[in-house]
Z-matrix of the N, CA and C atoms (Angstrom, degrees):
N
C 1 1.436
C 2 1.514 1 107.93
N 3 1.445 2 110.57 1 149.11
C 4 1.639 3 113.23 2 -166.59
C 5 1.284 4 100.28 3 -149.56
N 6 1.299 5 103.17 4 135.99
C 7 2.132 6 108.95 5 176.85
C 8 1.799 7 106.56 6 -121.15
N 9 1.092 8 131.88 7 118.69
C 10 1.371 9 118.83 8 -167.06
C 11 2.163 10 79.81 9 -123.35
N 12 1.501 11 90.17 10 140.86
C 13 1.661 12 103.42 11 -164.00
C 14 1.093 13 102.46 12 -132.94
N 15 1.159 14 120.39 13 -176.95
C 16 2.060 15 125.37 14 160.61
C 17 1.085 16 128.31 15 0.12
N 18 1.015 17 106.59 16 172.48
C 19 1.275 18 128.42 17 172.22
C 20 1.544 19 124.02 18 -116.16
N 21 1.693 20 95.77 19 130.15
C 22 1.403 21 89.25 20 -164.92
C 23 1.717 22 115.58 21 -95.38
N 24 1.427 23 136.43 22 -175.27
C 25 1.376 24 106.47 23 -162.86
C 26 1.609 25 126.52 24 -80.22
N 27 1.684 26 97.23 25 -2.39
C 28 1.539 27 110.50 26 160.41
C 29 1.693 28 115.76 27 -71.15
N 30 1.251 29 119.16 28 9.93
C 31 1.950 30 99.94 29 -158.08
C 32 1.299 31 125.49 30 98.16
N 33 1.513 32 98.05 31 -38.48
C 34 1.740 33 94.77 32 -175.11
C 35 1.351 34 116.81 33 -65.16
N 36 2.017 35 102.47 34 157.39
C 37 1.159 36 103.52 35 174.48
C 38 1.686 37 94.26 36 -92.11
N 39 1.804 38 118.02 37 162.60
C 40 1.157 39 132.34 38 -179.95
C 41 2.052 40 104.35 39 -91.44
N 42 1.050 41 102.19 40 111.25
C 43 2.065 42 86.95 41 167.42
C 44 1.683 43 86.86 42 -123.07
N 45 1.840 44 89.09 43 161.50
C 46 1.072 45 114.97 44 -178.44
C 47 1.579 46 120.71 45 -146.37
N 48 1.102 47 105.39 46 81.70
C 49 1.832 48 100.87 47 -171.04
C 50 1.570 49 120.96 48 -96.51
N 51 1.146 50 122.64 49 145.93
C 52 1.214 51 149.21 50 172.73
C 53 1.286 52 124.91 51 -103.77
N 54 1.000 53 104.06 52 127.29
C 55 2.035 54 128.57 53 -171.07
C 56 1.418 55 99.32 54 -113.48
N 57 1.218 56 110.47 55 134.63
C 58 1.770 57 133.50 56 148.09
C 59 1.369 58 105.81 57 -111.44
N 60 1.572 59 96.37 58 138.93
C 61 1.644 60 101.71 59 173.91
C 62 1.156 61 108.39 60 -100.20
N 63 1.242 62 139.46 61 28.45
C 64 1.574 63 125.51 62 -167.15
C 65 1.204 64 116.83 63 52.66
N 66 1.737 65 126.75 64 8.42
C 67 1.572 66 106.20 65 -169.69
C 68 1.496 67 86.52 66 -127.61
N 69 1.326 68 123.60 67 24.86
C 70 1.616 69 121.99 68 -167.58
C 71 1.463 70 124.97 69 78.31
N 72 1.128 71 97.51 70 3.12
C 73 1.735 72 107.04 71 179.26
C 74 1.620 73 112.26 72 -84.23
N 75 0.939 74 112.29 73 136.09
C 76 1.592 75 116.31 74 162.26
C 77 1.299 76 121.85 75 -122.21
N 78 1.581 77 108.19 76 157.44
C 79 1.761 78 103.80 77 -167.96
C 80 1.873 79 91.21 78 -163.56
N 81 1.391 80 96.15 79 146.52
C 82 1.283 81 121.91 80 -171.37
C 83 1.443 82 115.45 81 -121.86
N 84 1.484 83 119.96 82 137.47
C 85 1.455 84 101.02 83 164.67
C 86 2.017 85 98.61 84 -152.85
N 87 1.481 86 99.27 85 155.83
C 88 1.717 87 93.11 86 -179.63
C 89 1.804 88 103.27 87 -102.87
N 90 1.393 89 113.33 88 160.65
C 91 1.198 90 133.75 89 150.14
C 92 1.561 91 118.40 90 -131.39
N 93 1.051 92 95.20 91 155.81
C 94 1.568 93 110.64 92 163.76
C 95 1.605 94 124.61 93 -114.70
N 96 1.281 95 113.51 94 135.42
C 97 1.546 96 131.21 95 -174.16
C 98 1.533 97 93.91 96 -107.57
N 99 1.572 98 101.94 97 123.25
C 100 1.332 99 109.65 98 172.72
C 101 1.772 100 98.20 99 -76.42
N 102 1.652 101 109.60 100 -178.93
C 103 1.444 102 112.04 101 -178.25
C 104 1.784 103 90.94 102 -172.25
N 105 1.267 104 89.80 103 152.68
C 106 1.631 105 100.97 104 177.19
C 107 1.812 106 112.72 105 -133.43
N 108 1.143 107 113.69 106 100.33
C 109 1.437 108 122.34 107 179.39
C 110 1.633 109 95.85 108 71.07
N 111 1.531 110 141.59 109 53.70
C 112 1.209 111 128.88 110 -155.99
C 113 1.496 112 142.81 111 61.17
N 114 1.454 113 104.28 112 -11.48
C 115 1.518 114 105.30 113 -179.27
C 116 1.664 115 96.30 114 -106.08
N 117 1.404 116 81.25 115 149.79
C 118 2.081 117 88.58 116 176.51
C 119 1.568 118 120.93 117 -91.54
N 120 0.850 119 110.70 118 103.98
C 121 1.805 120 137.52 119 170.62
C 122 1.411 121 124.45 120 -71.83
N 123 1.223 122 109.49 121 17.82
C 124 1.701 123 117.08 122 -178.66
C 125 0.788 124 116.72 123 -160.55
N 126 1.560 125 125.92 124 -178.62
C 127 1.265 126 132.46 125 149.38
C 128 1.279 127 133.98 126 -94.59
N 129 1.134 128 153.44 127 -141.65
C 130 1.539 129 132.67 128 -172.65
C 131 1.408 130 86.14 129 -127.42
N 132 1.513 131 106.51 130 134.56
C 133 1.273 132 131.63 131 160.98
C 134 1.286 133 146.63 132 -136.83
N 135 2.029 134 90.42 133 96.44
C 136 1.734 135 128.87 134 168.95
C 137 1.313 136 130.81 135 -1.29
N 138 1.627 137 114.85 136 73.69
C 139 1.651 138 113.62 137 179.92
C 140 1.267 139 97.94 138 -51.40
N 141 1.388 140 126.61 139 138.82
C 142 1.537 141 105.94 140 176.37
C 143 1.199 142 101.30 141 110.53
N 144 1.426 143 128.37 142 156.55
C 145 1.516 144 148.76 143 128.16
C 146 1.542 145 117.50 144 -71.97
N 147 1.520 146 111.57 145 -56.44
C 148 1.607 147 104.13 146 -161.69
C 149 1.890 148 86.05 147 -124.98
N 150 1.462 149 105.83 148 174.68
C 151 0.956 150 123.58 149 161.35
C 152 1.813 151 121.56 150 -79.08
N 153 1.459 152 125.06 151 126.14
C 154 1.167 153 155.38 152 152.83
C 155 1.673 154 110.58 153 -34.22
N 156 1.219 155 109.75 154 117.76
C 157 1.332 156 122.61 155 159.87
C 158 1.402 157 132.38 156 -84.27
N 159 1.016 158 122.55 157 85.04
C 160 1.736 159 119.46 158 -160.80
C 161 1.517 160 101.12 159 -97.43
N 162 1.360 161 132.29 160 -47.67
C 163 1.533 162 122.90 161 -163.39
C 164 1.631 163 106.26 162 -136.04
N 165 1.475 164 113.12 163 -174.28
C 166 1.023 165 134.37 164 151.53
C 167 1.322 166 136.28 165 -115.16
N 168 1.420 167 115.33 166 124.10
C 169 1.910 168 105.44 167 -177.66
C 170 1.891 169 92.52 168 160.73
N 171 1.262 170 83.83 169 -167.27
C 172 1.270 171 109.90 170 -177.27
C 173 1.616 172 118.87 171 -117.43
N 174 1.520 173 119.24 172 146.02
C 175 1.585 174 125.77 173 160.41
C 176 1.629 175 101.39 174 81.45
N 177 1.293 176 120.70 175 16.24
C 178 1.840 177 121.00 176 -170.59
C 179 1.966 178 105.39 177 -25.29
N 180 1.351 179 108.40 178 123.90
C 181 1.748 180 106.79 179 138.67
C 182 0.863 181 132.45 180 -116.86
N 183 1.389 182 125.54 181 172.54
C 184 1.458 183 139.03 182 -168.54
C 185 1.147 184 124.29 183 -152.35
N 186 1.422 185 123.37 184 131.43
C 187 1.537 186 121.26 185 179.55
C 188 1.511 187 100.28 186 -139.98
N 189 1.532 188 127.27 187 163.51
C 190 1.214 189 140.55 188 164.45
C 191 1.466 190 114.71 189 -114.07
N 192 1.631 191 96.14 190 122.93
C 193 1.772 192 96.92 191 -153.62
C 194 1.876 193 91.71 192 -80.79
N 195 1.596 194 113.45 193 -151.29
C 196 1.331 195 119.00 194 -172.56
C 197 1.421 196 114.29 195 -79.39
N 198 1.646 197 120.20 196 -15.88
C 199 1.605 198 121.14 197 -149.43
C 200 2.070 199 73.64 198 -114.14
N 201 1.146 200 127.73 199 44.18
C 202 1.430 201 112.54 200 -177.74
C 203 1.607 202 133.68 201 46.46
N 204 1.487 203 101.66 202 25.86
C 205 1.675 204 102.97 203 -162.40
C 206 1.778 205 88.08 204 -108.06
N 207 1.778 206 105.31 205 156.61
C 208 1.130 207 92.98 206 -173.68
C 209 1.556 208 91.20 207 -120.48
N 210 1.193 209 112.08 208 158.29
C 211 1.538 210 121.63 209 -143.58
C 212 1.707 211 96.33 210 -139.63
């Protein structure tokens, strides 16, 4: 699952995807999509090396509220 949001004060777009491993694990990681006047000019580029383990469970969501926090 993937949420791509705002814009940050460079242009970029914000994504944020989420992994389940089937074993109850969940893991998160961000990229940024460059963009030029609205059109996208890149490819996504991985804050991070690996994906983040934050919880346990099943079906993870995600949204990015108004103050840029991701929730």
């Amino acid at each position: 699952m993937a949420i791509v949001d705002r814009l940050n004060n460079e242009g970029n777009l914000l994504l944020v995807e989420l992994h389940e491993d089937g074993k109850q694990n969940l893991y998160y990681r961000f990229g940024l999509i460059s963009t030029d006047d609205g059109k996208l000019k890149g490819g996504i580029v991985w804050q991070g090396e690996n994906f983040i383990h934050y919880d346990n469970g099943y079906h993870p969501s995600v949204a990015i509220n108004e103050d840029n926090m991701v929730i």
